[in-house]
N, C-alpha and C positions, 0 to 999 in steps of 0.2 A: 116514848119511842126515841130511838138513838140517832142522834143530830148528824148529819153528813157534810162533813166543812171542808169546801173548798177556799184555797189561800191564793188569789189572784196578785201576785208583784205587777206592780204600777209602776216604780220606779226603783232601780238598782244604784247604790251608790258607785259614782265614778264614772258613770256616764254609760253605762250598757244600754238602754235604752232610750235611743235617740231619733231624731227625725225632725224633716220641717226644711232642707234645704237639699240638693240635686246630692247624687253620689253618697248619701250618708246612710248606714243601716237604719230602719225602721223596725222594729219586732212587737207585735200585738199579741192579740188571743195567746196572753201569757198565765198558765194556769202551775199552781205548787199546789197540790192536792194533799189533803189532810196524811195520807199515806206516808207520804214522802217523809224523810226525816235522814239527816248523817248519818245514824247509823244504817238505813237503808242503802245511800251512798256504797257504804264500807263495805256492808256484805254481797251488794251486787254489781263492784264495778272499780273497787280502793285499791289501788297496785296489782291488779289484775289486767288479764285479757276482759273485754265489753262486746259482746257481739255486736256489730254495728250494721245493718241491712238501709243499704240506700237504693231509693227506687226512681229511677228515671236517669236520662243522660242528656242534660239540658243541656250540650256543647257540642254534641254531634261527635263525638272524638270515640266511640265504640263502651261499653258498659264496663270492658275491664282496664284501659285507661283512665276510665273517668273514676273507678274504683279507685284505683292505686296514689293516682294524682291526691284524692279527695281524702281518703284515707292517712295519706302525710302531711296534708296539711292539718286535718285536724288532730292530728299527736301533735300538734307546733302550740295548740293551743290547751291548757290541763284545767280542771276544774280548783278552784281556791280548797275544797278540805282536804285531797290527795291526789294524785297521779292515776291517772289508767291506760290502758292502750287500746283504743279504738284498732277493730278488725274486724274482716269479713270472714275470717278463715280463724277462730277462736280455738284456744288451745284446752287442753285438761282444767287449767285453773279460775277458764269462765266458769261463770253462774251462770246455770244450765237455763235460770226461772225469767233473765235480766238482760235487756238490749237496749240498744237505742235504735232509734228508724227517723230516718230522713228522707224525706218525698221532696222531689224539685216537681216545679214548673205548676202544681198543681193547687191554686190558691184559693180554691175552692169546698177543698175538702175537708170536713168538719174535725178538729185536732181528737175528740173521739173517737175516730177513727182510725186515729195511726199505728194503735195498739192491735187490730183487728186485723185477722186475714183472714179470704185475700183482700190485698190494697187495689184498687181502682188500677186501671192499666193506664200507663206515663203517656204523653200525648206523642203520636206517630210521629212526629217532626218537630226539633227543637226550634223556640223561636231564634228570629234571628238576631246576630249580637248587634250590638251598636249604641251609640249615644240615646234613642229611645228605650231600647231593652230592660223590660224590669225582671229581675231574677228572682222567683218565689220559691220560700225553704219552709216546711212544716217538720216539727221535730218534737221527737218526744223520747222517753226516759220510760222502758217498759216492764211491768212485771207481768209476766204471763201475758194473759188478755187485756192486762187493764194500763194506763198510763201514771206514773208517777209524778212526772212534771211532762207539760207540754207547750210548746211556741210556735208562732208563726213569724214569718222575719221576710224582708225584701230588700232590696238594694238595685236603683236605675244604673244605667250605662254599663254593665258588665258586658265585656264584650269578648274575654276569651277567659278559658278556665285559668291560667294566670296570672290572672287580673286582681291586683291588690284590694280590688271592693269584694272579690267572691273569700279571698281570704279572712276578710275582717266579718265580713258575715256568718261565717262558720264560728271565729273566735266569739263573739258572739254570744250565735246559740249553744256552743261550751256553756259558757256560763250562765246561762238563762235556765239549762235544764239540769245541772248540778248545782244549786245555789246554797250557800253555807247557811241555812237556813233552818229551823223546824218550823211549818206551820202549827203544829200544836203548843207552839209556846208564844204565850203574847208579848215577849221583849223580844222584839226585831231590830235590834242594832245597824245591819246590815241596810234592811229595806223597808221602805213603804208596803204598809201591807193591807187591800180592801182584803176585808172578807165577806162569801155569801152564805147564809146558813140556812138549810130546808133541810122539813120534816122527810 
C-alpha cells in the first residue's frame, strides 16, 4: 500500500521559527506535506498573481481596509525560490487550482481545515488590542481542496494593524508556507525535517 508522508519543519534556518520571550513571533502546527515540492511553488504561484483569501478582520478597521493594508504588507515579504504577488482580485495569469488562505483570530481551527470551504465564520467582535492581546494567524498554501503546506503562527501585544509585530508575523508565515524545500527528498540543507509516515 502507498505510504502517505507528511514533512513537518521543526526548525527553519535563520531564525523563522521562534518563541519563548514577550512580542516575538511563535509559529507551530507547521506542516510541508509530501505534495508540496518547488516545482509546485512555480506552477502555482512563481511570478504570478496567488489568489490570496483572508478571513476575519481582527482590528476592527472594516474587511476591505484590513484587505488592502494586509495584502501590502505581505508583497513586502516574497518567498526565498521566487517572487509572487499576493491578491484578492487575481488576474488571468493566476492558477485557477492555487491560493493561499489566511484566518485571523481563530486558533482553534484544525490547519486541515483551511483548504475546505466554507471556513468557520470570524468571531463577531475583534479582540481588543493592547499589551495582553495575542494575535492568531492559520495559513496555508492550497491546491483545490487540499493543503500544500500549512501554519499556525501568533504574536502578543499587537495593538493596531500597524504594528511592526503584525508585520513580522506575516513575513513569517511567507516563509513558512513557501519553503525552498522538497519534502520528498531526504537532503534538507535548509531545514530540520521530523517526518510522519502512515499506512
Amino acid at each position: 500500500m502507498r505510504r502517505a508522508r507528511v514533512s513537518m519543519v521543526m526548525v527553519l534556518a535563520g531564525g523563522v521559527l521562534t518563541g519563548g520571550c514577550a512580542g516575538q513571533t511563535v509559529l507551530y502546527n507547521h506542516f510541508v506535506y509530501s505534495r508540496y515540492s518547488p516545482t509546485e511553488f512555480g506552477v502555482g504561484a512563481g511570478r504570478k498573481d496567488l489568489r490570496t483569501v483572508l478571513h476575519g478582520d481582527p482590528f476592527g478597521v472594516g474587511e476591505a481596509d484590513f484587505a488592502a493594508a494586509t495584502i501590502a504588507l505581505l508583497n513586502r515579504h516574497q518567498p526565498f525560490l521566487q517572487p509572487t504577488h499576493f491578491t484578492t482580485t487575481p488576474g488571468e495569469n493566476a492558477s485557477p487550482r492555487h491560493r493561499m488562505v489566511l484566518v485571523f483570530d481563530q486558533p482553534r481551527i484544525p490547519v486541515f481545515r483551511l483548504c475546505r470551504e466554507p471556513l468557520p465564520a470570524p468571531p463577531a467582535k475583534p479582540a481588543a488590542g493592547g499589551p495582553e492581546r495575542t494575535l492568531h494567524v492559520s495559513g496555508a498554501f492550497c491546491l483545490h481542496q487540499g493543503e500544500l503546506t500549512a501554519v499556525q503562527g501568533k504574536v502578543d501585544g499587537v495593538e493596531r494593524l500597524d504594528d511592526v509585530k503584525f508585520d513580522r508575523l506575516l513575513g513569517q508565515i511567507v516563509l513558512a508556507l513557501f519553503p525552498p524545500v522538497d519534502p520528498n527528498d531526504d537532503d534538507e540543507p535548509f531545514f530540520l525535517v521530523g517526518r510522519l509516515e502512515t499506512d
